[in-house]
C-alpha positions, 0 to 999 in steps of 0.5 A: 500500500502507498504511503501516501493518502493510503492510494494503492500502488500501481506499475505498468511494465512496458514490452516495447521493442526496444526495451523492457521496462517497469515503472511503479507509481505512487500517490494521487491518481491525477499526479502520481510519483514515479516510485521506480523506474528501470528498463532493460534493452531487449532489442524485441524488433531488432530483426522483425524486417529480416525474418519476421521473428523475435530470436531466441537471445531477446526473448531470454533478455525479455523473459528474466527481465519480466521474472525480476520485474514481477518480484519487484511489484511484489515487494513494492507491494503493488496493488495494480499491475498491469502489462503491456506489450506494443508493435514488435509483439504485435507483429511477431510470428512467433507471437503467441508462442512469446504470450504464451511465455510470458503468461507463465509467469504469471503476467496477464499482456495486453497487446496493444494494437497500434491505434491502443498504443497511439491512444496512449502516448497522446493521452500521455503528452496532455497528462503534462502538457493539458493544453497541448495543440497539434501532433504527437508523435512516439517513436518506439523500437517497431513503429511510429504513431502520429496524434492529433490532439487538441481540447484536452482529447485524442483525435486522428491517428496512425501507426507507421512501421518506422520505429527506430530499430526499423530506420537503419534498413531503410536508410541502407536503400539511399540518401532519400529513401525514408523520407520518400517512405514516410511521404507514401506512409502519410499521403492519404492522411488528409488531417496531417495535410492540416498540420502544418503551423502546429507543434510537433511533440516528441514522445519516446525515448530516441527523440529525447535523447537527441533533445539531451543532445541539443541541449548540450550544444546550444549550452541550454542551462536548464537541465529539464527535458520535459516542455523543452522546445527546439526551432523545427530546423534544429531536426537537420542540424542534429543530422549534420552535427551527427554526422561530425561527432566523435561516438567516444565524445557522445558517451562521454556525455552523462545526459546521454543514455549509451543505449541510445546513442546507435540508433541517434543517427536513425532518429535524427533522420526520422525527424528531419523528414517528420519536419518536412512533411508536416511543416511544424511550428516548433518542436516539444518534447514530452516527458510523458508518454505511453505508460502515463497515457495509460493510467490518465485513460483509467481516470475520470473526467473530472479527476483529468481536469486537475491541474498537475501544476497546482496539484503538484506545488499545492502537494510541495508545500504542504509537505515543507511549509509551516503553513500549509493553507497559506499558499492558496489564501496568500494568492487570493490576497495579491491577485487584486493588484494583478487582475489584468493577467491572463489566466495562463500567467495566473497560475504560474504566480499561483503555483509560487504562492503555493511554493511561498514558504518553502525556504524558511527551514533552509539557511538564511542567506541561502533562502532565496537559493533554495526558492529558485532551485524548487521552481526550477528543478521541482517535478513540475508537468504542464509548465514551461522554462519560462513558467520555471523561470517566473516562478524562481525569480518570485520566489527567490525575490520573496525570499530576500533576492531583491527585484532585480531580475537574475541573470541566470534566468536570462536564456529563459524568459524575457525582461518584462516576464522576471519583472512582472513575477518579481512583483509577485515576490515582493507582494509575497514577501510583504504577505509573509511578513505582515501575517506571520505565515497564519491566516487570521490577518490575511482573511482580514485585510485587503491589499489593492490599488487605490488611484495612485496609493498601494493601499493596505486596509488592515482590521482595526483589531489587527493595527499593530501588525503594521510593524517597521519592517511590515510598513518597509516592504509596504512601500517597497512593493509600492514604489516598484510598482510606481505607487505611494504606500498608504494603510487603512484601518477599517 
């Protein structure tokens, strides 16, 4: 049983073909952890184009995977384990012979057809990305599936044979020879004729692989693969920057899974024919995909409609604040001097007020430090770099940092976005202070814009609150928003 709320603890173990792997959730059902997570690369599609045949090697490989796999959830004690096995599988003529296996030891499979496993990986990417508008994409070892998606729901899909284990021999055949495949594959594919202008979201784990690499050759500084983004031209470069480095420097380089790295030069090609088929806006890559995609199929509606990103910070500071309500009413105490923003950008300085209190167990001198790496490198979904950013730069303002934006955050968001949320730290800051972390003095007074004045009205009972440092904050929240400071009694 999970340790958290008392939720039962779920796994799924994925039979790709590729890799095996198990992974163990644990926690809430809209947001839960990964608990454990480990693969083991069985290579089940390594030569379906040859023979048609899983061979006897990866079938072993498989097998005391899925023996160890199944001890494990044992002595995880997970509730809910459920198997699944996608395109090599599927395809096999040695199938049922493989199922038949596999059910020895005590494993029900569900072979997913492709249009199950193109179900899964979109619904995976809106798990993290809610509002997520245009195609999916999840490059497995066997296939290729293609999603639309948009409104929070699966649309369109198919399911191509070009999975990254297949790439190799279709590549033998000429320097233009997969992107003519892919043409043919997806010609009569009219919704993709409307793709062009959308982004393209990148599932599986070759794609993020390369994505690690990009983010090593542009110096990227924020080491989140998830919601990264590329330009759609950064496809062909990889191709070419490929084709130049050294395999020895590629292992060296420790965001880089050495499994991964064979198949670099497959993938890379792949997506640079993806991007001249279907024209995308940009490229995003989502850390979910199949597997989250299968337990967000099993939720209802309203629980799909949770917001990970509240849940989660909501979740965080209930377990390192003193205070853990003082997040939610902190937020509804500022809003009014920020009532012009749009909702997207609401809940981002939501998200910080929930994060408010975080830091007061850390050091003092290095409060903001600790404020600014949670917003950043926290296990948030559904948020962006620049959302990190805004967040950090809130959080280490209302931690001490000052106004200013910081200059690390600089690569992430523009000027005016660190601007606008270290407003938010400061009205943070000054929430903090005049209430002590409780929320009897919040609830009781009201801070707004009154014509050119900041004005705090504070409860006739609650006047001496108003202390030297309160009334210092005050006014440097005031003048930083181009206001006087004024306080009230009511």
């Amino acid at each position: 049983m999970s340790g958290k709320n008392s939720i039962p603890r779920r796994a799924i173990i994925d039979i790709g073909s590729n890799s095996i792997r198990l992974v163990v959730f644990d926690g809430p059902e809209r947001l839960p952890d990964i608990y454990f997570n480990e693969k083991v690369m069985a290579g089940l599609g390594r030569n379906l184009s040859r023979d048609g045949v899983i061979d006897s090697a990866s079938i072993e490989v498989m097998l005391r995977a899925l023996r160890r796999f199944r001890r494990l959830a044992d002595e995880m004690d997970v509730a809910r384990l459920r198997t699944v096995a996608t395109a090599a599988i599927r395809e096999a003529a040695n199938s049922a012979d493989i199922l038949g296996r596999i059910g020895e030891l005590g494993l029900d499979v569900e072979l997913l057809s492709g249009e199950q496993e193109a179900e899964a990986a979109g619904l995976g990417v809106l798990s993290a990305i809610p509002d997520a508008d245009g195609i999916v994409g999840d490059l497995g070892g066997g296939s290729l599936e293609l999603i639309r998606v948009r409104d929070g729901a699966t649309h369109e899909s198919i399911s191509l044979p070009l999975g990254v284990l297949r790439l190799a021999a279709i590549r033998a055949k000429g320097k233009s020879a997969l992107r003519t495949t892919l043409g043919k594959m997806v010609r009569k594919q009219r919704w993709l004729d409307q793709a062009e202008g959308l982004p393209f979201y990148l599932v599986g784990g070759s794609w993020r692989a390369l994505a690690r690499l990009d983010m090593y050759l542009t110096g990227y500084p924020l080491p989140i693969i998830h919601h990264y983004r590329m330009p759609p031209d950064r496809a062909t470069h990889l191709v070419r920057s490929l084709a130049k480095v050294d395999r020895k420097k590629l292992q060296d380089l420790a965001t880089l899974s050495t499994s991964r790295i064979p198949t670099l030069g497959d993938a890379a090609t792949l997506l640079s024919a993806v991007v001249a088929h279907l024209g995308p806006s940009e490229l995003i890559v989502s850390a979910s995909g199949l597997r989250e995609g299968l337990m967000f199929g099993r939720l209802d509606a309203e629980t799909r409609r949770i917001d990970p990103l509240i849940a989660a910070t909501r979740m965080e500071g209930a377990r390192l604040s003193r205070f853990p309500e003082h997040g939610d009413l902190l937020d509804r105490w500022i809003s009014p001097l920020f009532g012009e923003e749009a909702p997207a950008t609401a809940r981002l300085r939501h998200a910080a007020c929930l994060l408010a209190d975080v830091g007061w167990h850390a050091n003092p001198e290095f409060r903001a430090e600790r404020g600014l790496e949670i917003a950043l490198h926290g296990n948030w979904a559904a948020v962006d770099a620049t959302g990190r950013a805004m967040m950090g730069q809130a959080l280490a303002t209302s931690f001490g940092a000052g106004s200013a934006p910081l200059a690390q955050l600089a690569p992430l968001a523009r000027p005016d976005a660190l601007k606008k949320a270290a407003l938010w730290g400061l009205a943070m800051r000054l929430g903090q202070r005049f209430s002590g972390g409780v929320a009897g003095p919040l609830r009781q007074s009201r801070l707004s814009v009154v014509g050119d004045r900041l004005q705090l009205a504070i409860a006739t009972p609650d006047a001496e609150l108003y202390g030297e440092a309160v009334e210092r904050r005050h006014r440097q929240l005031a003048v930083a928003m181009g206001l006087g400071s004024e306080m009230t009694l009511a």
